[in-house]
N, C-alpha and C positions, 0 to 999 in steps of 0.2 A: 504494500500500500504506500500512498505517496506521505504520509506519517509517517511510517517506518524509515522509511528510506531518510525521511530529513532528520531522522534520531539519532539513525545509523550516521548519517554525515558529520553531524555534530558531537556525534561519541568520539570519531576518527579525527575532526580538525583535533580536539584537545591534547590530542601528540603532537600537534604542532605547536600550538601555543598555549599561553595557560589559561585563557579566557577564549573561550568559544564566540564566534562573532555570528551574527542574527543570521537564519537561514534565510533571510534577501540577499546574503553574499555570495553564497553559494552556486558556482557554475559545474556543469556537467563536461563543461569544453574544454578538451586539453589544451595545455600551451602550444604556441607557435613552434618548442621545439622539443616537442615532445611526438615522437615517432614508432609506428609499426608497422610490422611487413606486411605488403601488398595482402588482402584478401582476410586480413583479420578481421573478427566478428569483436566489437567496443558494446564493451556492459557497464552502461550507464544505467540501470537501471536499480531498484532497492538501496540504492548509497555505495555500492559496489566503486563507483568512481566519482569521484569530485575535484572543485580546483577552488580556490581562495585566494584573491587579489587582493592586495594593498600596491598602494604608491611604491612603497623601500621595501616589501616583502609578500612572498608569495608562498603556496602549499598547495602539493594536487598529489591526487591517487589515481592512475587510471590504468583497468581492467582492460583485458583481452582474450578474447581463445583465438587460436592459430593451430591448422595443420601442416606440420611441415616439420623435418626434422631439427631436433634441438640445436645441430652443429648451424646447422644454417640461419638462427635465429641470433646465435651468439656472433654470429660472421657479420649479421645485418645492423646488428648495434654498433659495435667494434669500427666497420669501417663507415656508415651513414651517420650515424649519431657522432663522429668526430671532423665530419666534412663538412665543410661551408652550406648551408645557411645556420646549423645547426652548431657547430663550433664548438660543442662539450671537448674536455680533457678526460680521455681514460686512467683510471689510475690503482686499474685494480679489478682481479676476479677472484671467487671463492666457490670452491664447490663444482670444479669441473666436472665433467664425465660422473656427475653421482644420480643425474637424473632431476637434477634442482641446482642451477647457475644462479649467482647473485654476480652484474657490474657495475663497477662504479666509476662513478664521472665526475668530474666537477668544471664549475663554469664561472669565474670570479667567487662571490659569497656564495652562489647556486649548490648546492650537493644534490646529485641524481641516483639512485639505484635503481636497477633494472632487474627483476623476479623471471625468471624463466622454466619455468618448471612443467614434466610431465604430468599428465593427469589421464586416470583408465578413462574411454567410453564405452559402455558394452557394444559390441558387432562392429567395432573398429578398428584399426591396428592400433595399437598401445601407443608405441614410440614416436608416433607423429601427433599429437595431439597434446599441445602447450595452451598451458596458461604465463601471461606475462603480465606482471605489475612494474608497469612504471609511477618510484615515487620520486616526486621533488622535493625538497629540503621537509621530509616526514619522516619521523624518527623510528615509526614500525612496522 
């Protein structure tokens, strides 16, 4: 429900900051440099993704499923998320090859992680079916 969803949002900003700001702030629309691979499905829906704008500071979560293999998802971040328009610094992976990749970026004060992880569907192959969370400067 659209209650839910705005409870959820507000449960989630509070890792970002220590006072939760009015659900009129709250957008569904990722930033300008926030990027996924061709043909991903974006779950904006239930609070699942959000973004938060000020002037001097920002905060977003944003959901995705994607089929396609992990190696290729971790290549697409790696080299687009560090090329011009987008212009993040990589500075960091954990959790290779486990089935569950975390990247990290950073962009002046900006901090980015990147969530890439396998998830089963039933009646579909296993290994190509990711969920990705990209979070901007959100601490969970």
């Amino acid at each position: 429900s659209r209650a839910l969803a705005s409870v959820v949002a507000l449960v989630a900003l509070a890792a970002c900051q220590s006072s939760p700001p009015p659900a009129s702030r709250l957008s569904t629309t990722p930033f300008e440099d926030v990027i996924v691979p061709r043909g991903a499905t974006y779950l904006d829906a239930n609070g699942e993704s959000f973004a938060y704008r000020q002037p001097t500071f920002r905060c977003g979560r944003f959901a995705f499923d994607w089929q396609g293999p992990e190696a290729d998802a971790i290549r697409f971040y790696k080299e687009r998320l560090t090329a011009p328009p987008y212009s993040w610094t990589f500075v960091g992976e954990d959790g290779a090859q486990s089935g569950s990749t975390r990247l990290h970026f950073v962009k002046g004060d900006d901090r980015c992680m990147v969530d890439i992880d396998r998830i089963p569907k039933p009646g579909i192959e296993k290994r190509n079916n990711l969920s990705i969370v990209v979070r901007v400067n959100y601490r969970k």
